[in-house]
C-alpha positions, 0 to 999 in steps of 0.5 A: 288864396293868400291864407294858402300861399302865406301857408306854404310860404311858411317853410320848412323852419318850424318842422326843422325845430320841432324835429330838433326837439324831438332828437334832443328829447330822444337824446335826454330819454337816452341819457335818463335810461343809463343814470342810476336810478330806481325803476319808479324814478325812471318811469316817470321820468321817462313817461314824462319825456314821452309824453312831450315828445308824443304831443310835439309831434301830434301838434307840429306834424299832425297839424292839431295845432292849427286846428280850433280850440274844441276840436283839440280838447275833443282829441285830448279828451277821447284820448284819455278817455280810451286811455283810461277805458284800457286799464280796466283789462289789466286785472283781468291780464292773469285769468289765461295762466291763474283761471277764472277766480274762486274756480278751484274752490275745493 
């Protein structure tokens, strides 16, 4: 019962930080997208800042980090996995418009 009050009586400071930091990333992917830079600069910078954003958030207000150690790399892990799993489409995205390839073999 003392785990559960000392919980509750944590407050609503940390999420207030962790929503602070998530508006100035917001605020500095904002300041990235007018700086004059070419597109591959941009994109990982901008990759970069998302995916801080993206794991403060999973973290804080999804309460992984609360969670055991093997129960994160798991979610780290199938993440990635299902990540990298999506990317074999992608060579394929063309087929509706080109068709099937070496099918206008003449």
């Amino acid at each position: 019962m003392t785990t559960a009050v000392q919980h509750k009586s944590d407050g609503i400071g940390k999420d207030l930080v962790i929503y602070v930091c998530l508006l100035a990333l917001a605020g500095f992917q904002f300041l990235i997208a007018y700086q004059n830079l070419d597109s591959t600069q941009m994109l990982v910078r901008m990759l970069a800042v998302g995916c801080v954003e993206a794991s403060l958030a999973v973290m804080f207000f999804m309460h992984l980090w609360s969670e055991r150690r093997a129960f994160l790399v798991f979610v780290v892990v199938f993440t990635v996995a299902v990540l990298l799993g999506m990317q074999f489409g992608w060579t394929d995205s063309t087929r509706m418009v080109v068709g099937a390839p070496y099918s206008n073999v003449k």
